[in-house]
C-alpha positions in Angstrom: 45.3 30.8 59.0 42.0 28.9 59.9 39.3 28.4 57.9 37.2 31.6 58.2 40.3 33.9 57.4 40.7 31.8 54.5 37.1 32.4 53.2 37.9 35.5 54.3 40.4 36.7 52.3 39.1 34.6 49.5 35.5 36.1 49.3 35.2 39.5 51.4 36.3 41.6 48.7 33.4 40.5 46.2 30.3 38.5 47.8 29.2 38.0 43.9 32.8 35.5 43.8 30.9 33.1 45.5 27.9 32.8 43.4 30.3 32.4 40.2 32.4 29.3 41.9 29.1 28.2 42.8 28.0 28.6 39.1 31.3 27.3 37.9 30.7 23.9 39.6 28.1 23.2 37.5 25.2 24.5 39.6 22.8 26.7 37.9 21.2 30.1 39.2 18.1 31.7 38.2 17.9 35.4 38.6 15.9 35.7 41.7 17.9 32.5 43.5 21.0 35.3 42.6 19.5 38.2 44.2 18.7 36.0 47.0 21.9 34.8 47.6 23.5 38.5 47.4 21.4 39.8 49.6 22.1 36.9 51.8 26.1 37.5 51.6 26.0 41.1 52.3 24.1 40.7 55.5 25.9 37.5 55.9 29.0 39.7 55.9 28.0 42.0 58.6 27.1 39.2 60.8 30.4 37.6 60.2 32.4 40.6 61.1 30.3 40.4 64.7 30.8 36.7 65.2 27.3 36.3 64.8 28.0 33.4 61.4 30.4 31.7 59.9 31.9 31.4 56.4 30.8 27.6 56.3 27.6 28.2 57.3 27.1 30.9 54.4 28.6 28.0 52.1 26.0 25.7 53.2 23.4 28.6 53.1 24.6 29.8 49.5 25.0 25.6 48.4 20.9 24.9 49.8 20.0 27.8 47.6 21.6 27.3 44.5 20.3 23.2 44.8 16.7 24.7 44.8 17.9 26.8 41.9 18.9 23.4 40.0 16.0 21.6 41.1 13.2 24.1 40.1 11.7 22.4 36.5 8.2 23.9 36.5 6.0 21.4 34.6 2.6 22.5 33.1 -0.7 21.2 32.4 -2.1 22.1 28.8 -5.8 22.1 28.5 -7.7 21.8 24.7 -11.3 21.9 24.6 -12.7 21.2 21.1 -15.8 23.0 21.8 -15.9 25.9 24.2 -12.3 26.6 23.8 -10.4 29.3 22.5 -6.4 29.0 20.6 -6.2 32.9 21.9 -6.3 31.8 25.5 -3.4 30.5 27.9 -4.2 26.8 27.7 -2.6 26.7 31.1 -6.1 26.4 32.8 -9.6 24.4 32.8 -10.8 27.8 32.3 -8.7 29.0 29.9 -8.4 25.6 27.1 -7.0 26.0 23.5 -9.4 24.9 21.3 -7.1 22.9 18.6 -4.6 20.3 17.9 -2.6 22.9 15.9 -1.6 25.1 19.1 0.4 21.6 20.5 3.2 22.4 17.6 4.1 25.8 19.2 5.1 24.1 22.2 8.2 22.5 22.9 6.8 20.3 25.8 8.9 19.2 28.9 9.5 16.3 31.1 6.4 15.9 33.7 4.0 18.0 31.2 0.5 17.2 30.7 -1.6 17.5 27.6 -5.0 17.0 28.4 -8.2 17.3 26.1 -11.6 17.5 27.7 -14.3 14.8 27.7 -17.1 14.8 25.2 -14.5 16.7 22.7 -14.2 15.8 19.4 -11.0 16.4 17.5 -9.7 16.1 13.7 -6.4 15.9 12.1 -2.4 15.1 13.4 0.1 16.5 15.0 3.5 15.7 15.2 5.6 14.9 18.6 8.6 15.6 18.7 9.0 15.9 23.0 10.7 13.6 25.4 9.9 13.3 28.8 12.3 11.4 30.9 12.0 8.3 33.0 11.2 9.7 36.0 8.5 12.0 34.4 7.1 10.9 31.2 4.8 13.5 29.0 1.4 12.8 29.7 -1.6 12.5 26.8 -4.5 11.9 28.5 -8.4 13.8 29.4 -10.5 15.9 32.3 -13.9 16.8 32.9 -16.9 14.2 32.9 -18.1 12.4 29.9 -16.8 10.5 27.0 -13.0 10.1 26.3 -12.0 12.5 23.5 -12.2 11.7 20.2 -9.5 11.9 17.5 -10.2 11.2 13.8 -7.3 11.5 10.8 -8.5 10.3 7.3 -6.9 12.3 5.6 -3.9 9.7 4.0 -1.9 13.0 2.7 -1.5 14.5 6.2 0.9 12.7 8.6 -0.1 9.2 6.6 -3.2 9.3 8.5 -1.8 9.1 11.8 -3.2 11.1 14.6 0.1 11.5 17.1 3.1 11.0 14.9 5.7 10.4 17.5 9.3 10.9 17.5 9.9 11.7 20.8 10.5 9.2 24.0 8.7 8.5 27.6 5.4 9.4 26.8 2.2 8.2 28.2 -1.0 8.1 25.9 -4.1 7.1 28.1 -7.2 7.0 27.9 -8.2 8.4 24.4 -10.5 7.2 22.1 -9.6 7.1 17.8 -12.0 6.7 15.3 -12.1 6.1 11.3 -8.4 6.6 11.0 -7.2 6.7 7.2 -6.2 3.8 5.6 -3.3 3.2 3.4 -4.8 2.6 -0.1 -2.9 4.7 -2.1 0.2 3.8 -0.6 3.2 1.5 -1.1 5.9 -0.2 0.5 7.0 1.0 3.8 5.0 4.1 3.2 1.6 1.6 4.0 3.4 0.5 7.1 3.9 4.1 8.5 -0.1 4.4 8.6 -1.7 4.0 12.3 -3.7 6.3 14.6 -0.7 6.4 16.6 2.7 5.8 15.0 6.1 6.0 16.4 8.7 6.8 14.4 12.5 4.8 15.1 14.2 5.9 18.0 10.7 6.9 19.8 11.2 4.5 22.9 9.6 4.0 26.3 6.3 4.7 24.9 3.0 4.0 26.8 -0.6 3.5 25.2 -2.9 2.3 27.6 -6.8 2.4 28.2 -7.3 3.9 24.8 -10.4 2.4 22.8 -9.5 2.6 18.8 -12.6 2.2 16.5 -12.6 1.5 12.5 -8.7 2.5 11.8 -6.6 0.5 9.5 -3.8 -0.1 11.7 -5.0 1.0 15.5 -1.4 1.2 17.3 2.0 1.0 14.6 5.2 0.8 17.3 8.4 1.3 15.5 10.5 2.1 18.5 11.6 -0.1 21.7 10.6 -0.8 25.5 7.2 0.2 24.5 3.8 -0.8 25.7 0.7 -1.1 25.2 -1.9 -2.5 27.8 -5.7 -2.1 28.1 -6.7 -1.2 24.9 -9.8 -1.7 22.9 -9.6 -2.1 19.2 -12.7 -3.0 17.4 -14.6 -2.6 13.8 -12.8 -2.6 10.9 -14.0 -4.0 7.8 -11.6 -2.1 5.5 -8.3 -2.9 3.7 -5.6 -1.4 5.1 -4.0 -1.9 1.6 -6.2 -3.0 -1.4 -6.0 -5.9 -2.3 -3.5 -7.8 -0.5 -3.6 -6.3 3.1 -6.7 -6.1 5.7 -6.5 -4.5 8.5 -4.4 -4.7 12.1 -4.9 -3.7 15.4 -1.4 -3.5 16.7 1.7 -3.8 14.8 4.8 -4.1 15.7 8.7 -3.3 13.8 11.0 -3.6 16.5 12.5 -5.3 19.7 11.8 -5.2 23.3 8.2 -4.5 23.0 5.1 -5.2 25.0 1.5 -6.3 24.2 -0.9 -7.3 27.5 -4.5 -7.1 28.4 -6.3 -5.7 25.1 -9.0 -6.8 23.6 -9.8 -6.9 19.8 -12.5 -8.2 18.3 -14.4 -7.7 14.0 -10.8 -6.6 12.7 -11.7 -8.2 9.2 -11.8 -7.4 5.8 -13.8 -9.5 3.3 -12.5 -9.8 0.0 -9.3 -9.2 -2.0 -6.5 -11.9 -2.7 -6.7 -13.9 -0.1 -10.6 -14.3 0.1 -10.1 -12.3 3.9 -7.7 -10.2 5.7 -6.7 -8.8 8.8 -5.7 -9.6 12.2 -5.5 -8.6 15.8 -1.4 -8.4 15.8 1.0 -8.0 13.5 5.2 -8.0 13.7 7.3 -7.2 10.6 10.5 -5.5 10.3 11.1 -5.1 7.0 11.3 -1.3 6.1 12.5 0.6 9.0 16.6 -0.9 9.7 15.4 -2.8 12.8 14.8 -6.7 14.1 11.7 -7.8 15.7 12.7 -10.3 19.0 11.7 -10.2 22.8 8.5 -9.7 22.4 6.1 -10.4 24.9 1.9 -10.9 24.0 -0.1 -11.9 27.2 -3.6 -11.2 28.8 -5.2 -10.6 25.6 -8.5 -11.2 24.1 -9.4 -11.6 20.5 -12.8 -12.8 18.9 -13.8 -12.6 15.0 -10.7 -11.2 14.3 -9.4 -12.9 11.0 -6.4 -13.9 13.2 -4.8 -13.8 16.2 -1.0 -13.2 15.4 1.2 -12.8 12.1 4.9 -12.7 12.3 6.7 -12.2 8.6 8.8 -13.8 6.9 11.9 -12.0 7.2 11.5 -11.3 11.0 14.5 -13.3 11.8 14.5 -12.4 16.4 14.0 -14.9 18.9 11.6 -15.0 22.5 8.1 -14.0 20.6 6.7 -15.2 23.5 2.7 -15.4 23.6 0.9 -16.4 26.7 -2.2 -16.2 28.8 -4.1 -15.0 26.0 -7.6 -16.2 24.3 -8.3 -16.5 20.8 -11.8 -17.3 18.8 -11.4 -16.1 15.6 -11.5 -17.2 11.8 -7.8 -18.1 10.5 -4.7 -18.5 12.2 -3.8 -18.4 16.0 -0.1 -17.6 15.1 1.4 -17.6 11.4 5.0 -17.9 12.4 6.3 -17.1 9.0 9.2 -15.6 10.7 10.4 -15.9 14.3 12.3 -18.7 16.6 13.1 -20.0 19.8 9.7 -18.9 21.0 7.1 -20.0 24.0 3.5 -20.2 23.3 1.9 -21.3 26.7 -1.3 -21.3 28.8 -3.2 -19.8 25.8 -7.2 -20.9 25.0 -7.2 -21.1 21.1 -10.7 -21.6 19.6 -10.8 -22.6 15.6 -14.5 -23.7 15.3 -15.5 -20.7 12.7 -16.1 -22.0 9.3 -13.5 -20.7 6.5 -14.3 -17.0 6.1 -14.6 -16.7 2.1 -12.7 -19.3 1.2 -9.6 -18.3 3.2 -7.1 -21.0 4.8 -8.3 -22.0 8.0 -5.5 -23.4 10.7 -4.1 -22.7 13.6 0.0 -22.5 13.1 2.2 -22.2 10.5 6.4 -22.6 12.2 8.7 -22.5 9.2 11.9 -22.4 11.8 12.7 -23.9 14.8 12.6 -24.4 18.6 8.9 -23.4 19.7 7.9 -24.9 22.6 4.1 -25.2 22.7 2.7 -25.7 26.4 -0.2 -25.7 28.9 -2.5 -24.6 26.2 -5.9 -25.8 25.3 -7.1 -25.9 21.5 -10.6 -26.6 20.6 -11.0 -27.2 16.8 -13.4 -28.2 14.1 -14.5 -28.6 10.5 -11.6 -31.0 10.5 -8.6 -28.6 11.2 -5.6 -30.3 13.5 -3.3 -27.9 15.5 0.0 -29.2 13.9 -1.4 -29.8 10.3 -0.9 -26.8 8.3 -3.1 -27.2 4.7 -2.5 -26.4 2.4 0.5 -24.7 3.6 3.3 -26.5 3.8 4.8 -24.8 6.5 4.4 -26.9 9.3 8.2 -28.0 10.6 6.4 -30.2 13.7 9.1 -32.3 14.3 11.5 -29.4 15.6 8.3 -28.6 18.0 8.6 -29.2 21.9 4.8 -29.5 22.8 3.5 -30.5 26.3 0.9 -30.8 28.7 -1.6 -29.3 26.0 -5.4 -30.6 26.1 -6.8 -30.7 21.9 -10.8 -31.3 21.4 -12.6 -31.5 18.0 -15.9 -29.8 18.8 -18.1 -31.3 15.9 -17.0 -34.7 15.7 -14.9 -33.6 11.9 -11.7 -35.6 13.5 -10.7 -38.1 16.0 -6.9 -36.6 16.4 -7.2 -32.8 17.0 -3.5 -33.1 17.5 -2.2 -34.1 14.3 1.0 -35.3 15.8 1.7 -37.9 18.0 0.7 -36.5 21.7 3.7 -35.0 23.9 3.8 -35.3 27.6 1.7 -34.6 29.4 -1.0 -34.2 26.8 -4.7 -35.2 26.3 -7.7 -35.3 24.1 -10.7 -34.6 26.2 -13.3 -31.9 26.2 -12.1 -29.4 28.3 -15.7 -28.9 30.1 -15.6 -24.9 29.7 -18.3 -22.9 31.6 -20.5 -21.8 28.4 -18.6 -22.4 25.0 -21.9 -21.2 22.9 -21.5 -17.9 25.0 -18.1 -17.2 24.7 -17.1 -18.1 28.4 -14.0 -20.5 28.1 -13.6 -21.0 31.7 -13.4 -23.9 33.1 -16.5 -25.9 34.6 -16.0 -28.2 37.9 -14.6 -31.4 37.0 -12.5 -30.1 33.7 -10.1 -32.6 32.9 -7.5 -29.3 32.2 -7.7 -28.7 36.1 -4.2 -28.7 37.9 -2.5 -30.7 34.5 -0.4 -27.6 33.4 3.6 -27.5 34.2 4.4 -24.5 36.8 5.8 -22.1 34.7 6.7 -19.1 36.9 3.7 -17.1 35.5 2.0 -14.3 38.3 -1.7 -14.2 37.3 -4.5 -15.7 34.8 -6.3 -14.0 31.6 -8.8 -12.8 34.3 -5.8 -11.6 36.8 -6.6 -14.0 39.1 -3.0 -15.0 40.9 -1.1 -18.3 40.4 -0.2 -20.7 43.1 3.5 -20.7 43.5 3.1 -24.1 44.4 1.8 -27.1 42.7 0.3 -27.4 38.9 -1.5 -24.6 36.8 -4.4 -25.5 34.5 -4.0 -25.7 31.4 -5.9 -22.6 29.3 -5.7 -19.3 30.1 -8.0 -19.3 33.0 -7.5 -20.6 36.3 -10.2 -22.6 37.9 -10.5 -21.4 41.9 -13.1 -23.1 44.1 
């Protein structure tokens, strides 16, 4: 019996057999992919019986169309205009936008989907996310239309803590948003105060993407509680408010969990005077106390921060190692890193610039390291009113000896102290001023004839603070900018 007699006998007495093995091997049909391939076997059938088409070739017919059954995920774009739309219409169309947040909890949103709120739109209150997309075809938050990026405002503390996009969902893409006067956490405790944030995502939300976003006057800008998250391009600027009265000011980014992500944002006036401390607040924050996770592989690069209160602040009990920070710029009023918490971390090829005086009365320093094996490199540190990098007063916090540093330049910009260092000098290290371009205008790169030219170790890094590439060959400068001729 050859082939087509056993299709034959197998098949000819029912054409719809073919489409239930078909379905029964895991391929799914659609209605009109099933009346397709019917009417497909019963003309197939005739033309069989005349020679005219074989059973294989109806297999390989009835297989391509049951593949474009199994393939055909339809993804949509939903439009919200805050001010000429309507919640009645489709939201399907630029000329038919839903006018609310509120219609976004109807949907159950699929990979590839796009959410998209017009320009020049204002829009107030949460939501919370519950989609995934996939990796292939994240959900998409992002704008249309000409104008200003939409605006999203919570402060309401009582409504999804304040957070505008309460995530619990994975691969999604925010882009390109702007938040403003977000709700602090005053009447909050505990973890509760560390679930605040214009955007917060909750455990479990990974893969998540926040990127070109501008975040103005909230609390806590960006709160990641999931992994293999990023966050890239961002603005956060102008808070003057506790995030917690009286102990806690506010924080541009933070940060409860592994395998995350900070590079090329800029922060700058995240400070609140007053309270226990005399000031508070901070561009970057990484604690892991509340939410059954461990803070390690971290990576902080290609930032900018200026008048922040500090840089970066990892607590106490955040136990993870490779917190690495590099190619980043810092000229603000307390600490360039408090490593409370943390070990076995690189900070390299940073500009750190500690020449404000003490904001009310608060500690003014550049590290604490209460644990070991940081390796401190290719950085330059400019200080003043008579602070040293690895002197930590009037904490006593400093652990130096346990410190690898290297091929770092150290100036005292007012004459306060002959040793910026503090420490005997590693190798490759020098006092000298590093002859930046305009350091009463805030440019910090360097000038023709900087002694921080070509005296960095080669450290595998792709590109400067101002993503200007690396030589693979030969010496980097020290600093996070690269000096090209």
């Amino acid at each position: 019996m050859d082939m087509s007699e056993r299709l034959d006998k197998i098949y000819s007495s029912n054409p719809r057999d073919l489409c239930v093995r078909i379905e029964k091997n895991g391929i799914k049909q659609n209605s009109l992919h099933k009346s397709m391939a019917l009417q497909m076997l019963s003309f197939s059938q005739k033309l069989t019986m005349k020679k005219l088409i074989s059973y294989p070739m109806i297999i390989h017919l009835l297989f391509l169309i049951s593949i474009g059954a199994g393939c055909d995920s339809k993804t949509n774009h939903y439009y919200i205009d805050g001010k000429t739309g309507n919640d009645a219409n489709t939201g399907l169309s630029i000329r038919s936008p839903w006018k609310s947040l509120q219609k976004l909890q109807e949907i159950s949103f699929q990979p590839g989907d796009q959410i998209l709120f017009a320009k020049n739109s204002a829009f107030q209150g949460g939501i919370f996310f519950e989609s995934s997309g996939s990796l292939e075809k994240p959900i998409v938050v992002s704008s249309y239309g000409e104008g200003a990026a939409p605006s999203f405002s919570n402060p309401d503390q009582e409504e999804l803590n304040g957070n505008v996009f309460q995530i619990s969902g994975s691969h999604i893409v925010i882009d390109g948003l702007s938040f403003v006067k977000c709700a602090d956490a005053n009447s909050k405790h505990g973890k509760s105060v560390l679930e605040a944030g214009a955007i917060f995502t909750k455990t479990g939300a990974n893969y998540i993407t926040v990127k070109n976003c501008v975040f103005i006057d909230c609390p806590i800008g960006i709160n990641i509680t999931g992994q293999h998250s990023l966050i890239t391009g961002n603005t956060f600027k102008d808070c003057n408010r506790f995030l917690n009265a009286p102990n806690w000011g506010p924080l541009g980014i933070v940060i409860t969990n592994a395998y995350n992500e900070i590079s090329f944002n800029s922060c700058s006036n995240y400070v609140n005077i007053g309270g226990t401390f005399g000031a508070d607040g901070g561009f970057i924050e990484l604690d892991d106390r509340y939410f059954g996770t461990q803070v390690h592989d971290i990576k902080i690069h290609h930032n900018t921060s200026f008048d922040n209160m500090g840089f970066l602040e990892i607590e106490t009990q955040v136990k993870g190692d490779n917190i690495d920070v590099y190619y980043n710029l810092s000229d603000d009023y307390q600490q360039f890193i408090f490593f409370w918490g943390g070990n076995n971390s690189r900070i390299e090829n940073n500009t750190v610039i500690r020449t404000k005086p003490p904001l009310n009365g608060a500690v003014n320093t550049v590290f604490t390291m209460r644990n070991v094996s940081f390796i401190v490199r290719n950085n330059i540190f400019v200080v003043a009113n008579g602070i040293q990098v690895f002197v930590t007063e009037p904490y006593d916090d400093g652990n130096y000896d346990s410190v690898l540093h290297e091929y770092n330049l150290y100036s005292c910009s007012d004459g306060s102290t002959d040793d910026p260092c503090g420490i005997p000098l590693g190798t490759g290290e020098i006092i000298a001023d590093p002859r930046f371009i305009n350091i009463d205008e805030g440019d910090y790169q360097l000038d023709y004839g900087s002694p921080a030219i070509d005296r960095g170790m080669s450290m595998g890094y792709q590109m400067d603070l101002n993503r200007v590439p690396l030589e693979k060959n030969g010496c980097p400068d020290m600093g996070a900018y690269e000096r090209k001729d």
